[in-house]
Structure formats: C-alpha cells, structure tokens
DOLO-474755 format. One line per 2 residues: their letters; for each residue z, y, x of C-alpha. Coordinates in pm, whole numbers, plus 50000, padded with zeros to 5 digits. Layout:
DOLO-474755
a) Z,Y,X ~ ...
END
This chain:
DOLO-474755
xx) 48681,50502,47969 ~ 48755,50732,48264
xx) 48918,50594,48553 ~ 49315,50651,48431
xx) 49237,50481,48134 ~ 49079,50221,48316
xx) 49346,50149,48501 ~ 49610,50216,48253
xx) 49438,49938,48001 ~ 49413,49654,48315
xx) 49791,49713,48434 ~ 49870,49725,48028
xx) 49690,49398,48017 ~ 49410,49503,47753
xx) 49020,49533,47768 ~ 48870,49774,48006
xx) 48482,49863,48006 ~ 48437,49720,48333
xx) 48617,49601,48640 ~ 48851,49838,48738
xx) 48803,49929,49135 ~ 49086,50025,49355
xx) 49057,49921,49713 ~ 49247,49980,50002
xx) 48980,50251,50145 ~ 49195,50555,50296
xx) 49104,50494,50626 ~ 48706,50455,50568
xx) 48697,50785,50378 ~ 48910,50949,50619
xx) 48630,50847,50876 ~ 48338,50916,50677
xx) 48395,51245,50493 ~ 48722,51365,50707
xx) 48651,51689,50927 ~ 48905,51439,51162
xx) 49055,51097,51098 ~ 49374,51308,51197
xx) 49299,51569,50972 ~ 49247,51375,50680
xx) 49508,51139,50654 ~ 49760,51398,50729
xx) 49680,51808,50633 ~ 49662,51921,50270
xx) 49378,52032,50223 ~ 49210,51850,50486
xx) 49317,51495,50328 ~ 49247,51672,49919
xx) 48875,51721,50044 ~ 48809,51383,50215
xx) 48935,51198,49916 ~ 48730,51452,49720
xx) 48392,51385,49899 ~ 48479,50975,49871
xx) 48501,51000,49486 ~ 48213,51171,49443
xx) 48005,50936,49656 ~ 48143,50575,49538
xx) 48343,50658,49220 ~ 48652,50458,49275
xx) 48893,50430,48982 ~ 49187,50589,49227
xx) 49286,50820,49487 ~ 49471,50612,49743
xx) 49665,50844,50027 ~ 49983,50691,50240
xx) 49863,50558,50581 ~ 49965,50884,50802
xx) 50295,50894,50544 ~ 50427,50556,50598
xx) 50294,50512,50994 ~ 50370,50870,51074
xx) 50551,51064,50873 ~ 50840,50884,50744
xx) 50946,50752,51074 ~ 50917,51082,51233
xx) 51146,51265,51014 ~ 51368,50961,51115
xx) 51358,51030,51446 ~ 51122,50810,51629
xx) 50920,50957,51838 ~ 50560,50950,51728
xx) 50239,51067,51837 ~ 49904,51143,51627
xx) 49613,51091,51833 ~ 49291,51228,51674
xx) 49044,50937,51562 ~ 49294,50662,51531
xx) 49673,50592,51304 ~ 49958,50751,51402
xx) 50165,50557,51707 ~ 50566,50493,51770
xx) 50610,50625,52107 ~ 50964,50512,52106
xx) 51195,50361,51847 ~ 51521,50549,51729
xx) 51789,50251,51612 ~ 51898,50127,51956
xx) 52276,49987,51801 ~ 52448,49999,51467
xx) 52599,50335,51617 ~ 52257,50504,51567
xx) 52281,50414,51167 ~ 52538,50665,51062
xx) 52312,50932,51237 ~ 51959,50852,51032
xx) 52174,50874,50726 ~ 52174,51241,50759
xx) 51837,51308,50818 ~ 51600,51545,50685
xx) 51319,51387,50522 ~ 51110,51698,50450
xx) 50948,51815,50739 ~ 50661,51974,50802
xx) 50464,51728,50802 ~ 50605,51603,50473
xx) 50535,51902,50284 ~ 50174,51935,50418
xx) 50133,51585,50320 ~ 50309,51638,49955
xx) 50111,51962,49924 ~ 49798,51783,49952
xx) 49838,51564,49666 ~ 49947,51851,49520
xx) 49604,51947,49541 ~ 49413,51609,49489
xx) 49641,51614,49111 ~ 49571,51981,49051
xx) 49162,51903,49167 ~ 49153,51530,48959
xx) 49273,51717,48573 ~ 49423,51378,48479
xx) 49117,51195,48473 ~ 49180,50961,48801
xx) 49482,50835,48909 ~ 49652,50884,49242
xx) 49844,50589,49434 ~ 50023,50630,49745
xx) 50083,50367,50012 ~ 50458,50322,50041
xx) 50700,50088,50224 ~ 51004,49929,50173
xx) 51380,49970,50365 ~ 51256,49663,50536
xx) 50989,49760,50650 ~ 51131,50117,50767
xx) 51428,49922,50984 ~ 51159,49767,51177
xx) 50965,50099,51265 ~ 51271,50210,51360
xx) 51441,49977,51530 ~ 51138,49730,51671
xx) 50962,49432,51498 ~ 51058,49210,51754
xx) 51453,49327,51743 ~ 51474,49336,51374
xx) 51359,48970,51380 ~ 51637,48869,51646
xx) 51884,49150,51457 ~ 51888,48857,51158
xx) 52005,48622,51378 ~ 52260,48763,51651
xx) 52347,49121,51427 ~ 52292,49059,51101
xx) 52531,49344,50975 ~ 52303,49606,51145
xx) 51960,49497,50961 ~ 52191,49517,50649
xx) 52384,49868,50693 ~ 52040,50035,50811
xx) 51830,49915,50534 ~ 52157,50000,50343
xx) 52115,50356,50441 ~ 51759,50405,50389
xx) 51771,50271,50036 ~ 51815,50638,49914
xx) 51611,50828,50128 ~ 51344,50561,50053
xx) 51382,50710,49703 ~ 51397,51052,49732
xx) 51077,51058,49936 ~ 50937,50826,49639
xx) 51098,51061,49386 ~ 50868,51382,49559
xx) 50557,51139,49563 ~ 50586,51129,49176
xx) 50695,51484,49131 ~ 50373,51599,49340
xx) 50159,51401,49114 ~ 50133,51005,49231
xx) 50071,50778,48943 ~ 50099,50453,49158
xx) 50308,50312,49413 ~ 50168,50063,49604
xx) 50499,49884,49766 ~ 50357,49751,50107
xx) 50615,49435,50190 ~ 50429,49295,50490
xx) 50671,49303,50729 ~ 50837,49066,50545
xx) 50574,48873,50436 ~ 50632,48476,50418
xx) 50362,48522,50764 ~ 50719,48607,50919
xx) 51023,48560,50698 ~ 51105,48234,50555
xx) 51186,48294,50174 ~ 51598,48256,50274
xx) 51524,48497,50500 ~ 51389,48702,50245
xx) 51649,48654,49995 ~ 51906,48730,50248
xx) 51818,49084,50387 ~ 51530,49201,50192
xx) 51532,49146,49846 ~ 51825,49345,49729
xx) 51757,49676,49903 ~ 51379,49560,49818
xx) 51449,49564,49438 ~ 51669,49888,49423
xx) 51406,50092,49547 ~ 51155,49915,49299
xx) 51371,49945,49027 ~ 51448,50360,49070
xx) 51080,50434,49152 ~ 51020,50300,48822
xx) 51267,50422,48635 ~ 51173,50751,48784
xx) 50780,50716,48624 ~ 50549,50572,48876
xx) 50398,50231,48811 ~ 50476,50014,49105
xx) 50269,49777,49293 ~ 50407,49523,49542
xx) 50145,49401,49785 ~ 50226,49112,49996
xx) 50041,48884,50281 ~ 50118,48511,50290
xx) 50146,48212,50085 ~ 50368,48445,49839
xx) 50347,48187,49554 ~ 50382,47811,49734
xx) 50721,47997,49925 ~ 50831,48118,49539
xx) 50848,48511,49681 ~ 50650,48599,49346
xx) 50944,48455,49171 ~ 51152,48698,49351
xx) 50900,48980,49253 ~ 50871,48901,48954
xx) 51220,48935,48832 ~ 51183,49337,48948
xx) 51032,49602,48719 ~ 50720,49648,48883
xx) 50381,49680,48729 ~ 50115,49455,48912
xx) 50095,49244,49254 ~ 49878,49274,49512
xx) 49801,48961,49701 ~ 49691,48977,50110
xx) 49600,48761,50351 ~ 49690,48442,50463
xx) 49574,48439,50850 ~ 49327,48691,50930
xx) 49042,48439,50835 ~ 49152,48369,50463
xx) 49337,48507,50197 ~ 49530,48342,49886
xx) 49284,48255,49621 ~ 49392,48468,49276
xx) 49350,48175,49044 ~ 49677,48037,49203
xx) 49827,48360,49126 ~ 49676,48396,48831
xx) 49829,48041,48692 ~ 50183,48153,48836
xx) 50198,48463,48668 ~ 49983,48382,48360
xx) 49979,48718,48105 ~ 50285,48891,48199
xx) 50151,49106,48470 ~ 49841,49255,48650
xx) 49666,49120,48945 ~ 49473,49299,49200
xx) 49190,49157,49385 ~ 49225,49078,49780
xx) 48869,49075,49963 ~ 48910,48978,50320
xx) 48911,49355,50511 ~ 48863,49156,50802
xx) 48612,48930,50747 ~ 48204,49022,50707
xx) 48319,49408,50548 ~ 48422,49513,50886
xx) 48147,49251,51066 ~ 47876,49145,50855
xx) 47617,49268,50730 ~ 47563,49465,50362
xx) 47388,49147,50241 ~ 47734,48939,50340
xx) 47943,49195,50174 ~ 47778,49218,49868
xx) 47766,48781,49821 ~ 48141,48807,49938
xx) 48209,49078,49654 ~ 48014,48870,49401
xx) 48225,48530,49479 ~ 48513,48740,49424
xx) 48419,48868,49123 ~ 48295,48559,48939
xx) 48582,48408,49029 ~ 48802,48654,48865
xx) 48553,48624,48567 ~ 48760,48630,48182
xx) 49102,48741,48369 ~ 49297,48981,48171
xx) 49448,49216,48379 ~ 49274,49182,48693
xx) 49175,49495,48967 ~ 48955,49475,49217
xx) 49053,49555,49573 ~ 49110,49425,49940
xx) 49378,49257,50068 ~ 49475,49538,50262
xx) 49394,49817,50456 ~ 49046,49883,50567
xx) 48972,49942,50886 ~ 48852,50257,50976
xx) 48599,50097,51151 ~ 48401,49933,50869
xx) 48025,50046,50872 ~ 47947,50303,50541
xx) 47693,50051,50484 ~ 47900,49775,50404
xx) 48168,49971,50168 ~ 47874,50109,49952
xx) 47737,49729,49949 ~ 48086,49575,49858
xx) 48123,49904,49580 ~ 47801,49868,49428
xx) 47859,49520,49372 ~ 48191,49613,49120
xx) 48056,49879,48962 ~ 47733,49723,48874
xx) 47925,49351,48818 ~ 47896,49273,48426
END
C-alpha cells in the first residue's frame, strides 16, 4: 500500500498493511527542514519543500499544512491585524469585531489575499510534487472558532451570555466564507480536512453551550466541505464522549474524529471512544504533544508510542497521531523516536 491507500482503507474501515501515521507535525518540520519557521508555514514554495524534506526523512502517510492559514491567514483577510514574527506562529495584534455593527462589514471581505494565494499555490505544488501517492490534509477551523479570533476569546465567552445575537449573526456570516476558503483548499489539491473545534471544546463550553451557538453553523460547514469532496476530520479536546459532543458529531457527515487532550497532563483514552463509536467511523490516535515528546527523552517517547499502540492493538479503523499540534519546540530526536516506533510497530 502507498500512503493514500493507506489512509483511504483505515478511514474506509478495512485492513491496511500497517498502522497508518498521521500526526500533527507541521510545526516540527517547519523547524527542522524550513529555510524559516516563517517561511515554511506560509510561502509556496518555501512550505512545498519543508514538507518535502519531512517525507523523505520520516515517511509519514500525509502532508499536513494549516497552522499559518488558520492563525494567520484567515483572520488577516478578515481584518485583524496580525503580525508574523520569524521563528514563532503568527500573532493577533488587535481584534476586528468590536460590536455587532462590525459584522455586516466582514461579510464583504476578500478572502484571497496575498497571502492566501501563496499559501494555496503551495499546495498547489506539494499535489503537483506528491503524483497521488500521499495525501494532503489541511488544518482548518470552524465559524466558532473564527468569531473568537476575531472578536476575543474572552468576549466571545461573555458575548453568549450578555449578546448572544452577535456570536450568532457573526458566525452566521462566516459560515460561507468558511466554505469558500474550504472549497479552494480542495480545488488546490487537499484530500483531508482536519476540522479543529477547540475553542469550543467541552474544556470551555458546556455541551448546551455547544448545542446553542456552535453546532449548527458547526455542521453546515461540515456538511458542504463534504459534499464538495474532502474527507473531513473533526478534532476535539475534552471529555468529548462523557459530555455526549461525539453524539453531536456524529450525526454530521464527517469521516473520522480526532480525540485531544483532557488537561495538558492527560488525554482521553481511545478505547472509550472506540466503545462509543464502535465500527461506524475512524479514530485517530492522540499522543500527549505535551508530555515526554516535547520533554523527555527518545527512550520515553518511544515506551509512550508503544503503550499507545498496543493499546489500539485489533482496532479497525484506527490512525495514529497526537492529540494536537506539536510544538515546534520538540527535539528531532524525539519525533524520529516516537515515528520509528509506528512504522516499525507490527
């Protein structure tokens, strides 16, 4: 199998030759192999070679791309001001959604900036470079999770309480320029979507919460994205099965679910999502990113990977990855100890 079939057969729920291995690992390889951190996440060809360079060293069974997109890009060309320091993410200077006055105005934005096409360009390249014969997935984000780059983590939160109508009419309007961003991802070349829904993760929302504000606009965007061709991931930190979020994810067409953490210590064990979801849908893997891959040693790593692994043992439709993004941070060492681990794991 080459790694699209790989893949293909574990979110298709059949046999696969060996443990399919998709981690969160943009922003090691960016660090590792990127002429700058800045560079690669963000510039064509830049970002194509990076990726390029990563496959070649530890084989992975995707391309994964999205971190300057969704923390740079996307609310840039929405009018917050943002700034892209060279060795670290991209940073919100300053928020754009001050009152529900501002949402009329983000409704007629421009989604395709510069920036946009350099970064669409670039998996251009990594689709043109890859012949079909590895996968690309792209780190995406929901309306949710847009309002609150926009308008402030903190003030979304309160917005639920004291202005309720303005967390609905924004995420209202971003619904379709959520898609037609998503709709360029798969027309460039991305096979998977990989929905990131932490900011409202049970961690912060309680599942009324949830049900309330999030999981229409949520399940629209799903739905289309779909519809439209790509095979779409939600990943998700928290207890997502004791709150019965899963049940809400479920009932979207999506393609797999990617568990996170709980606290930055631990992370949901997959069994329990295993037993909720049984055979109807693929489950990725969700190794601590925080725990001894970014500070212990190889020989930690590698037992950590191995306890993962064995416990995922006779699982149909199971991936291997982390439970979210990797720090750019974590020594080479320890992502070649954690890799070596899955791809030699029988």
């Amino acid at each position: 199998m080459n790694a699209a079939e790989r893949m293909k057969a574990a979110i298709n729920m059949e046999p696969v030759d060996r443990v399919p291995n998709g981690p969160f690992y943009e922003a090691p390889i960016c660090q590792y192999y990127g002429s700058s951190f800045r560079a690669a996440l963000l510039e064509d060809q830049a970002m194509a070679d990076a990726h390029l360079a990563g496959l070649d060293e530890f084989k992975f069974d995707w391309v994964m791309v999205g971190m300057g997109l969704i923390g740079g890009i996307i609310p840039e060309a929405l009018d917050c001001k943002v700034s892209y320091p060279e060795d670290v993410f991209p940073i919100i200077e300053e928020t754009t959604i001050k009152s529900i006055e501002d949402v009329a105005r983000i409704a007629k934005s421009d989604m395709f900036t510069k920036r946009m096409d350099r970064f669409l360009k670039g998996i251009a390249i990594l689709k043109r470079e890859l012949k079909g014969e590895i996968p690309i997935a792209c780190e995406y984000i929901s309306p949710f999770t847009i309002a609150t780059r926009l308008r402030g983590t903190n003030e979304i939160m309160m917005d639920m309480y004291e202005n309720p109508d303005l967390v609905r009419d924004l995420q209202e309007v971003l619904v379709p320029l959520n898609i037609e961003v998503g709709k360029a991802l798969i027309e460039e070349g991305v096979d998977y979507i990989f929905y990131g829904a932490d900011m409202e993760c049970p961690i912060l929302l309680s599942p009324k919460h949830y049900k309330d504000f999030v999981d229409e606009p949520t399940t629209k965007v799903c739905n289309e994205l779909t519809r439209l061709g790509a095979k779409v991931l939600p990943h998700m930190c928290g207890s997502i099965v004791e709150t019965g979020i899963v049940d809400m994810l479920m009932k979207m067409d999506i393609h797999g679910i990617m568990p996170g953490n709980l606290t930055q210590e631990t992370v949901l064990d997959i069994r329990e999502l295993k037993e909720k979801v049984g055979e109807k849908i693929c489950i990725f893997d969700n190794i601590n990113p925080n725990g001894p891959l970014l500070i212990g040693t190889p020989e930690e790593v590698a037992a950590e990977t191995r306890a993962h692994l064995e416990n995922a043992k006779g699982m149909s439709g199971y991936i291997f990855s982390t439970a979210g993004t990797s720090s750019p941070n974590i020594p080479k060492e320890n992502y070649l100890a954690m890799n070596r681990e899955v791809l030699n794991f029988q």
